[in-house]
N, C-alpha and C positions, 0 to 999 in steps of 0.2 A: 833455548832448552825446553820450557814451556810448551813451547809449538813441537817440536820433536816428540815429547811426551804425550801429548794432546795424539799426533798421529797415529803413534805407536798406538793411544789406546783405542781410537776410533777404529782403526785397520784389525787386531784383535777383537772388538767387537763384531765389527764386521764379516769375521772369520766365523769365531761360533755362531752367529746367524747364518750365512753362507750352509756351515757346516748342518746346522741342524735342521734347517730347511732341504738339506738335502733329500733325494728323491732315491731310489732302490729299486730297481727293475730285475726282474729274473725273467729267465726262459726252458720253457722243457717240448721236449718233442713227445705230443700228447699220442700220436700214432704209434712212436717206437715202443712207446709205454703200455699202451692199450696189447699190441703184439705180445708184448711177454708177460702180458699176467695170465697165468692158469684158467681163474674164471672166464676169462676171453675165449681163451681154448675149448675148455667145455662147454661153454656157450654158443661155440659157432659148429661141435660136436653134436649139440642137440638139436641145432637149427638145423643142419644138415642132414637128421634123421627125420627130423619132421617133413620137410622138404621133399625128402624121396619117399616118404609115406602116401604124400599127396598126389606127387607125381605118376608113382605107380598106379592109384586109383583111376586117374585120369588115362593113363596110359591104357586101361582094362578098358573105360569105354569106349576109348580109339579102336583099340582092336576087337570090340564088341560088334561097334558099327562094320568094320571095316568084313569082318565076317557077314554080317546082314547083304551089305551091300555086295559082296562076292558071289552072292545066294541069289540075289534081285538079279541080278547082269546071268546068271547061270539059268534060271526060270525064265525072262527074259528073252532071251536069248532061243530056249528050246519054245518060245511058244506057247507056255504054259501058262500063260497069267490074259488076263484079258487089258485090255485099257483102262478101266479101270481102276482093277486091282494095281495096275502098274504105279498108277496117280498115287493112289492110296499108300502103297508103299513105299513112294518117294516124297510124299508128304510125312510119314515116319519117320525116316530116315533126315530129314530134314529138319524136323524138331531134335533128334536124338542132336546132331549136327550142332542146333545152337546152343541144346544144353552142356556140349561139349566147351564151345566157348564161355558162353556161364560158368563153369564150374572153372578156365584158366582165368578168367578174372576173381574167381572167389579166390583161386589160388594164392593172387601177389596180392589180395589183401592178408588173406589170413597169413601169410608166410610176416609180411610186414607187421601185422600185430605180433606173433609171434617175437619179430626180430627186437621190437621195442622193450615188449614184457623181458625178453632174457638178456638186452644188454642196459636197458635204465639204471636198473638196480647198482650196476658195476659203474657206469658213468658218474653217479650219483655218488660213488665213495672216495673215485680218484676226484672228481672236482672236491667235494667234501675235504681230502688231505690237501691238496693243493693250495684251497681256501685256508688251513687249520698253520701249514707251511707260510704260509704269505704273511698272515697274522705275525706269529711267532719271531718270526724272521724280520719283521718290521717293509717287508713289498711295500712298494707302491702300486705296480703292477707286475703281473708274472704276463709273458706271451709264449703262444703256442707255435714255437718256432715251426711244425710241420705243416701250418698254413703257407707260409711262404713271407706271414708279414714281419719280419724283420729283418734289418736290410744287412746287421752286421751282429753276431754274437757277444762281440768282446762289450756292449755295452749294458752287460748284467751275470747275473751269475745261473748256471745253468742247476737248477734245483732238480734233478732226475733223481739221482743217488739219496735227497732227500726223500722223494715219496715214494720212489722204490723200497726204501729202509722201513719207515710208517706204515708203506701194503705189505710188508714181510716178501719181501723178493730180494 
């Protein structure tokens, strides 16, 4: 009887250790998330204006040159221009040319600054809830199930509905 009791209590010790050492995994689909928040929206709104702002400048000195260069082949052509002057103005045209290049690499920088400065901020809030979520909730870990690295759902609780509720969505 002794020994039975001995079990029993060892096996209940064993339990609330078991139990309290327990671990707590969640997961959210950080993509589906990102999609429906409004700031998203008007972030990729604003990115999109800036965008074709740039692009359109760019596009003026495409068709600046491309004018030049219609004008060189037409002068050219009738004989008007000497050897020279030809050189000279295909040495123009040539720099206009690289600065064209120039100015699409300044482009996917500054577009890229741009994309950081208007989506940090929002990044910065959903991690913020999720961290605040995880606490609260007692996580161990939360994963981002739109990675791809979890191999099965059922082994946590899917906290969307949580930080959706906390971003006011």
């Amino acid at each position: 009887m002794k020994n039975l009791i001995l079990a029993i209590s060892i096996f209940v010790s064993l339990s609330f250790a078991i139990e309290a050492n327990a671990q707590k995994f969640g997961y959210i689909n950080a993509t589906q998330l990102l999609v429906e928040l409004p700031e998203v929206k008007a972030a990729d709104e604003q990115l999109l204006t800036y965008q074709n702002g740039l692009i359109a400048k760019g596009q003026e000195m495409v068709q600046a040159l491309e004018t030049e260069y219609n004008a060189y082949i037409e002068e050219a052509n009738t004989g008007a221009l000497s050897q020279v002057q030809m050189q000279q103005k295909e040495g123009a045209m040539s720099v206009k040319q690289q600065e064209i290049q120039q100015y699409e690499q300044q482009v996917q920088n500054m577009i890229g600054t741009k994309r950081q400065e208007l989506y940090q901020p929002i990044l910065d809030k959903v991690n913020k809830v999720i961290e605040t979520i995880g606490k609260e909730e007692g996580y161990t870990m939360i994963f981002d199930s739109s990675t791809g690295s979890i191999l099965s759902s059922n082994a946590g609780d899917d906290i969307s509905a949580k930080v959706k509720a906390k971003l006011g969505l």
